[in-house]
C-alpha positions as CSV (number, residue, x, y, z in Angstrom):
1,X,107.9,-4.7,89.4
2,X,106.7,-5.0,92.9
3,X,103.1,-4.0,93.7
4,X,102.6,-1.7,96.5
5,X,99.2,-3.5,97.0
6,X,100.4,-7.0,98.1
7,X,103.2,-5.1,100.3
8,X,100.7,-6.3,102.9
9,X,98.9,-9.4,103.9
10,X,96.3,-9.7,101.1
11,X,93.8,-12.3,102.5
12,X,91.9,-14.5,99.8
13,X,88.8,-16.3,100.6
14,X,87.5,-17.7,104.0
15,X,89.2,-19.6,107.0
16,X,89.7,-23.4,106.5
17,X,88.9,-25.6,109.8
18,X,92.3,-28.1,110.0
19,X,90.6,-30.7,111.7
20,X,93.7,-32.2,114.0
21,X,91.6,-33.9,116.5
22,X,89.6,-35.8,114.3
23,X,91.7,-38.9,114.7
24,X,90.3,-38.9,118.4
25,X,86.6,-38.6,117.4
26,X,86.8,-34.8,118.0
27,X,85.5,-32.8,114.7
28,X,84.7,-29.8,117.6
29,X,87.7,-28.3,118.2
30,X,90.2,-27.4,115.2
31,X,92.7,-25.5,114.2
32,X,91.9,-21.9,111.6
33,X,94.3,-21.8,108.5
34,X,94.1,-19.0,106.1
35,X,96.0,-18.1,103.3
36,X,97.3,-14.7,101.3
37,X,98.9,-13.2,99.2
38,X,102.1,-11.1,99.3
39,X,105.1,-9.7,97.6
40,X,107.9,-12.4,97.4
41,X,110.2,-9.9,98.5
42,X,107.7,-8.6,101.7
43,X,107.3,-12.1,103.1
44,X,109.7,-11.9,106.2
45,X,108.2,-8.8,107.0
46,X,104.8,-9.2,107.1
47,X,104.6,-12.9,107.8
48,X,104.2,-12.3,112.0
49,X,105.8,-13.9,115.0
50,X,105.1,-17.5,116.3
51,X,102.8,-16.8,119.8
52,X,100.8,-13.8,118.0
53,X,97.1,-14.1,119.0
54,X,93.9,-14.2,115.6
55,X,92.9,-11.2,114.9
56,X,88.8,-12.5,114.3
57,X,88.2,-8.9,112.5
58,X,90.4,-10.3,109.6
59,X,88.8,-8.9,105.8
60,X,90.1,-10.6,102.4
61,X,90.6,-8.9,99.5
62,X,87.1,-8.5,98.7
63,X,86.2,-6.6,101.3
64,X,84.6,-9.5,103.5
65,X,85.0,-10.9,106.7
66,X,86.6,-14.1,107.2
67,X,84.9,-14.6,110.1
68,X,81.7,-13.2,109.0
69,X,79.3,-16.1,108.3
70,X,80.0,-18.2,111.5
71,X,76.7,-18.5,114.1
72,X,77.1,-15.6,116.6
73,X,77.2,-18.5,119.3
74,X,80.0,-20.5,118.0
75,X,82.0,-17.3,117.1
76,X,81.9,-16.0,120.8
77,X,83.3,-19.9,121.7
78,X,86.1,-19.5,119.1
79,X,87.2,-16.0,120.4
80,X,87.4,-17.6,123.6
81,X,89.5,-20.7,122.9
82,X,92.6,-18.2,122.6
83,X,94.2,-19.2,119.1
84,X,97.5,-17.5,118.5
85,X,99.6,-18.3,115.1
86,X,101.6,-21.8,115.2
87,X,102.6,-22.4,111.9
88,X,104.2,-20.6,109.4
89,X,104.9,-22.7,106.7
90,X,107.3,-21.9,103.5
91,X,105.5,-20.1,100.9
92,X,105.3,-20.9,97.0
93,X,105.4,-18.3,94.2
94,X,102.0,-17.0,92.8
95,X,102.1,-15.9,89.3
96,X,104.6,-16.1,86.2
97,X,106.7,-13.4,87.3
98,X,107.6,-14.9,90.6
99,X,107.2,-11.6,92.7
100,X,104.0,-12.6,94.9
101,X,103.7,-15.4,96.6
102,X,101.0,-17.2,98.4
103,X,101.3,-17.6,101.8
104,X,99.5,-19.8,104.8
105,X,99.6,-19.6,108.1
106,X,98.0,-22.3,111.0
107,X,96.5,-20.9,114.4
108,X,95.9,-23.1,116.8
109,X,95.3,-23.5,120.6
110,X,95.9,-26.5,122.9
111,X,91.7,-27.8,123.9
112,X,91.1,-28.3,127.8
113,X,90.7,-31.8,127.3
114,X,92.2,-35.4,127.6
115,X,91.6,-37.6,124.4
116,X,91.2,-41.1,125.4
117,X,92.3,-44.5,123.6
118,X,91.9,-48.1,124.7
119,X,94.4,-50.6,124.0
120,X,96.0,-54.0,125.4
121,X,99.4,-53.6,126.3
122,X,102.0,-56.1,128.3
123,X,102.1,-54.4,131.8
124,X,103.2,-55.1,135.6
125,X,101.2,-56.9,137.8
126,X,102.5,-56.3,141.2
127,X,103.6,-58.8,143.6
128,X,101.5,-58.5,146.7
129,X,101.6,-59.3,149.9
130,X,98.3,-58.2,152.0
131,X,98.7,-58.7,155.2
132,X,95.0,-59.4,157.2
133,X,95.1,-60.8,160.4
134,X,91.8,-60.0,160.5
135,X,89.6,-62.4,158.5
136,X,88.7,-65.7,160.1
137,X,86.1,-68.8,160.2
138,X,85.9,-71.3,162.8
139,X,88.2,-74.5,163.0
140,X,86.1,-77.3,162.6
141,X,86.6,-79.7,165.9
142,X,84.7,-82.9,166.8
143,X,83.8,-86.4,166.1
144,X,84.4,-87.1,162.1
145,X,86.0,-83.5,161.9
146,X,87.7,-84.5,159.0
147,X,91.5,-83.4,160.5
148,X,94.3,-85.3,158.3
149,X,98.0,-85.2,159.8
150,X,99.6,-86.0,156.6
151,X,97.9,-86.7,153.5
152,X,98.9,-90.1,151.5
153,X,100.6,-88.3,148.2
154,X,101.0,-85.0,148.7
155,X,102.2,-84.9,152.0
156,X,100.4,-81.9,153.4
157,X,97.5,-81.7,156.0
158,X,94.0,-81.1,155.7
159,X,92.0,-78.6,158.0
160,X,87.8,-78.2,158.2
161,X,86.3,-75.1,159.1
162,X,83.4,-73.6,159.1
163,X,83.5,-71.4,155.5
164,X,85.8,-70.9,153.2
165,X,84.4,-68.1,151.3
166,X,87.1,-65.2,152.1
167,X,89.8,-67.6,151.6
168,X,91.5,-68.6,148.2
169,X,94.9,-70.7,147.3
170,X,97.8,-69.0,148.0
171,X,96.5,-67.1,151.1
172,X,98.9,-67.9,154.4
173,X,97.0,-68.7,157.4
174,X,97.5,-68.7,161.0
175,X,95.8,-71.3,163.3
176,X,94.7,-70.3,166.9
177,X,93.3,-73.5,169.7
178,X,91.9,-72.4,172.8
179,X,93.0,-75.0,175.0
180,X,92.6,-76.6,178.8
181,X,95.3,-78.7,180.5
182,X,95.2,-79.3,184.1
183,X,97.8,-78.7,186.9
184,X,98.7,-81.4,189.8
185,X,99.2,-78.9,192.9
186,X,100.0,-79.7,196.3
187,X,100.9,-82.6,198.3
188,X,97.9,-83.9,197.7
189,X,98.2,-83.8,193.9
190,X,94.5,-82.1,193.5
191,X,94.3,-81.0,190.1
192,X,93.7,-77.2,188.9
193,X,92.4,-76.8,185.5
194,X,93.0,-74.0,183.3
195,X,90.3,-73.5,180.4
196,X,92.1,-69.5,179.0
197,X,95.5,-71.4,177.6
198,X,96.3,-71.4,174.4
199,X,98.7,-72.5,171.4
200,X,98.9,-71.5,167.2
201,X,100.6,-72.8,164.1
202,X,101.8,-71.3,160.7
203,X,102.0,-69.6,158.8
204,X,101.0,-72.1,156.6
205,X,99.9,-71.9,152.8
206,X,97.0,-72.8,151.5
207,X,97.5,-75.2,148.4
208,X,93.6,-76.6,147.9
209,X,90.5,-75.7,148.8
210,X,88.1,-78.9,148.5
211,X,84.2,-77.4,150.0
212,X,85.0,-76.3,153.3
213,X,88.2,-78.6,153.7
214,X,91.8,-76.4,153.3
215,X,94.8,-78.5,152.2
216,X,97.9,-76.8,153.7
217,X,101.5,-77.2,152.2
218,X,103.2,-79.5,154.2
219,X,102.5,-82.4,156.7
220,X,101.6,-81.5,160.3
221,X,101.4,-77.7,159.4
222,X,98.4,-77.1,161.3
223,X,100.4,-78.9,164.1
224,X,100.8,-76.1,166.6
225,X,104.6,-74.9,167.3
226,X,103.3,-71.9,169.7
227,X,102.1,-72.2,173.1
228,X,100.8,-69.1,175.3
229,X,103.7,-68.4,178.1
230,X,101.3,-67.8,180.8
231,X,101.4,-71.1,182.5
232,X,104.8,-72.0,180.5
233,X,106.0,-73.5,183.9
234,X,103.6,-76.1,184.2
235,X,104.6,-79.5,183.4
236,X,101.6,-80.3,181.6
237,X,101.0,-77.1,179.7
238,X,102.3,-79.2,176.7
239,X,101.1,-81.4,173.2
240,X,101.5,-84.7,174.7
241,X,101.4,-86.3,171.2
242,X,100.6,-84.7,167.5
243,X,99.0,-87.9,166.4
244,X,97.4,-87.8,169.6
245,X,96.5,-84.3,168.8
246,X,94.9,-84.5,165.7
247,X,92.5,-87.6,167.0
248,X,91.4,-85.1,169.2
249,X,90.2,-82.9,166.7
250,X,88.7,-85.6,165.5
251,X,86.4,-86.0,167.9
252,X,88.6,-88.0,170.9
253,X,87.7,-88.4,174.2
254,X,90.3,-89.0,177.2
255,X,89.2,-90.1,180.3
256,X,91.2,-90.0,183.3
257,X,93.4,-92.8,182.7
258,X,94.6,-91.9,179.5
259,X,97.7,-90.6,178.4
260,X,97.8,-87.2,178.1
261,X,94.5,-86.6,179.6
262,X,95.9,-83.7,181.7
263,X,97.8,-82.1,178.8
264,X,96.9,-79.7,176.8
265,X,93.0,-80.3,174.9
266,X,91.7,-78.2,172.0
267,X,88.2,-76.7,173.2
268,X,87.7,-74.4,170.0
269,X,89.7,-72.5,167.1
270,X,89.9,-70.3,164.2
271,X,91.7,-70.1,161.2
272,X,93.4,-66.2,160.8
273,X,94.0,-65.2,157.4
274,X,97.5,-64.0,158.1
275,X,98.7,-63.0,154.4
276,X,98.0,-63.4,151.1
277,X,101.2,-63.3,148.9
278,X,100.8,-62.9,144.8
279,X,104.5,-63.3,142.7
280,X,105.4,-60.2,140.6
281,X,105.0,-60.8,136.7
282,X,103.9,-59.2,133.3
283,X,101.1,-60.0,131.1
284,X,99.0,-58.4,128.6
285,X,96.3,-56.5,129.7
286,X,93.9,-53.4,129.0
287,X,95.5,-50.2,128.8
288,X,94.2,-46.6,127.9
289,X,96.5,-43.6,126.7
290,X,95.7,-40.1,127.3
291,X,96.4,-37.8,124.8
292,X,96.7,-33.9,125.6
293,X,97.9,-30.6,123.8
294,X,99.8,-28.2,124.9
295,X,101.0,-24.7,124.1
296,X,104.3,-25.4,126.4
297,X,105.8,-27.9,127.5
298,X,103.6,-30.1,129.6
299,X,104.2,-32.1,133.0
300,X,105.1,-35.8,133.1
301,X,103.8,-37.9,136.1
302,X,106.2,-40.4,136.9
303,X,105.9,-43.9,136.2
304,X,104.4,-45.9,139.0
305,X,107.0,-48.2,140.8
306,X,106.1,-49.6,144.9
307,X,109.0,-48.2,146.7
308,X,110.5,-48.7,150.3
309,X,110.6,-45.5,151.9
310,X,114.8,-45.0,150.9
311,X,113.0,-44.5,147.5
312,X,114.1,-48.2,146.5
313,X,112.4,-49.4,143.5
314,X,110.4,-52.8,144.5
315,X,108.3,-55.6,142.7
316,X,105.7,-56.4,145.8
317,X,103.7,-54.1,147.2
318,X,103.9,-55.1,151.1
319,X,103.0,-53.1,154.7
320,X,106.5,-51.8,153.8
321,X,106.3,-50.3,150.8
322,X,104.2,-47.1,149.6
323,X,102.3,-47.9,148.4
324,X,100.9,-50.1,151.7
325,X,99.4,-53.3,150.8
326,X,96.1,-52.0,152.2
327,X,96.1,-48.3,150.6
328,X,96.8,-50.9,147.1
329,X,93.4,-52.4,148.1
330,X,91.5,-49.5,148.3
331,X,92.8,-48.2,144.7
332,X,91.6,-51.9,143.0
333,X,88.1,-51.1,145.1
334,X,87.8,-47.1,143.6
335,X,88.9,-49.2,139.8
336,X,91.9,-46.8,140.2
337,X,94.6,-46.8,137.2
338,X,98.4,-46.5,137.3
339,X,100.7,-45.0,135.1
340,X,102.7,-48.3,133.5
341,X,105.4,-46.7,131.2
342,X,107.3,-43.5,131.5
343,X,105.1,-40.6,129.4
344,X,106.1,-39.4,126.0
345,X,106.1,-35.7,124.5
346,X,106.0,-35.2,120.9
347,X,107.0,-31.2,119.6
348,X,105.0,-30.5,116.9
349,X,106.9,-28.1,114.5
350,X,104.2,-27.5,111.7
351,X,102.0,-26.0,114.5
352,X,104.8,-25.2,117.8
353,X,102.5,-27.3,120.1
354,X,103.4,-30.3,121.9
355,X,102.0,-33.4,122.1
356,X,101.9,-35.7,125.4
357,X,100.9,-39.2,125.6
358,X,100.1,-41.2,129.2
359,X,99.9,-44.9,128.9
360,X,98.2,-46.1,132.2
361,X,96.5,-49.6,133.0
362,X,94.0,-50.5,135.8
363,X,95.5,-51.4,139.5
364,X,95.3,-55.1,140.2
């Protein structure tokens, strides 16, 4: 016969803490359950609406108030954390008779917070290519220099300057000479000497680096291919010979009976770091996932990928691409973090919350 009393929500007992976040370190913030007791047959009725907010005046069947023996202080913090009812699960029959039923349902509410997990994962690391043109050192010129045209296996050149610190392997460099040459004018032949010409080479790739001696990739790439075109005309504003050239740098001296004297002479130089170029390729590395809650469904960032500014997808991140090579730079120095692989949002049924997941790694 059904019982007039348990036509209603008859609450038994206390609220049990359902510690979700506890997997993330977090034994803080939980979720409420409480249970009761009901007629089988007033269930759908009285069992409330997914979204409905705690009442924290709740009393069970004795009288008491579920909420009675919490601390005043943390009380005030859980009114405030805006639980509403989540769960509803299936109830099971109470008593031989089968007409009550005990009943639980799961409040919850979605913390401010991002819950943090480290990892190692296999990830992108970005081709780069940085353009400088700013960095530079001082090519090394004089007697014993240490110049070498062509080296005797390898087949690439060496160049001394002054430090090597801001360079490494892989780096592409360009090479500028200021230069004089001289210029027979007039009848007479009197010679006019320009000291403000000039001539470059590369870009050429740095394959070693051997104290402050660069091996470049290639014989004769610091041989320069690029003369100034401000005294282009004159006959003499040439190389007169590249072996010529590098004994020269070497600490040569023409007089005025040599060949080439009145061609053009290295005075100084410095080495410009033009680019430095890095392939695109995955390994594994560190990783962290961020793990939020939420009462609706959440945002998802989009995956980081360099694009062109069409939107096309690329692997290097160059001056072309947005990222720019140098904004890249300034998110490695501020240990900046990219998101890797595309987000993920889990529904939660038992508790109508959802779960989002952010896999990011650090920018490289």
């Amino acid at each position: 016969m059904k019982d007039s009393f348990f036509s209603r929500k008859v609450y038994q007992g206390l609220y049990s803490p359902v510690y979700r976040f506890a997997e993330f370190g977090d034994v803080g913030n939980y979720w409420i359950e409480l249970s009761y007791i009901c007629n089988r047959d007033d269930w759908q009725s009285v069992k409330g609406e997914l979204g409905e907010p705690l009442d924290f005046d709740l009393r069970n069947e004795d009288g008491e108030k579920i909420f009675g023996e919490v601390e005043p202080e943390h009380f005030a913090e859980l009114k405030l954390r805006g639980y509403v009812l989540g769960g509803i699960p299936e109830p099971e029959v109470d008593g031989d008779d089968e007409s009550l039923v005990r009943a639980r349902e799961l409040y919850v509410y979605a913390p401010k917070r991002e819950y943090i997990r480290y990892d190692s994962d296999v990830v992108p690391i970005w081709g780069l290519e940085d353009t400088d043109y700013a960095t530079q050192t001082p090519i090394t010129i004089g007697e014993n220099a240490g110049h070498v045209q062509k080296t005797q296996f390898y087949d690439n050149c060496l160049l001394p300057v002054s430090d090597t610190t801001d360079f490494k392997t892989g780096d592409f460099v360009v090479g500028h000479f200021d230069c004089r040459f001289g210029a027979p004018t007039g009848a007479t032949g009197t010679v006019i000497y320009y000291n403000d010409a000039w001539c470059e080479f590369g870009p050429a790739e740095i394959v070693r680096i051997d104290g402050n001696v660069l091996e470049l990739k290639g014989a004769g790439a610091s041989f320069p291919t690029q003369l100034d075109e401000t005294y282009s005309q004159y006959e003499n504003h040439s190389i007169y010979e590249d072996k010529q050239w590098y004994r020269i740098l070497n600490g040569l001296v023409l007089g005025p009976n040599d060949y080439g004297y009145l061609n053009m002479t290295p005075t100084s130089g410095y080495l410009l770091k033009a680019y430095a170029k890095r392939a695109h390729k995955k390994r594994q590395r560190i990783i962290r996932e961020k793990v939020s809650f939420h009462l609706s469904f959440p945002e998802l960032p989009e995956i980081f990928v360099p694009q062109q500014q069409t939107g096309f997808e690329q692997t290097t991140i160059s001056r072309y691409t947005t990222p720019t090579a140098a904004e890249w730079k300034a998110k490695i120095a501020r240990n900046d973090w990219f998101v890797y692989a595309e987000p993920t949002v889990q529904f939660l049924p038992e508790a109508n919350i959802y779960e989002r997941r952010i896999r990011e790694t650090p920018c490289v």
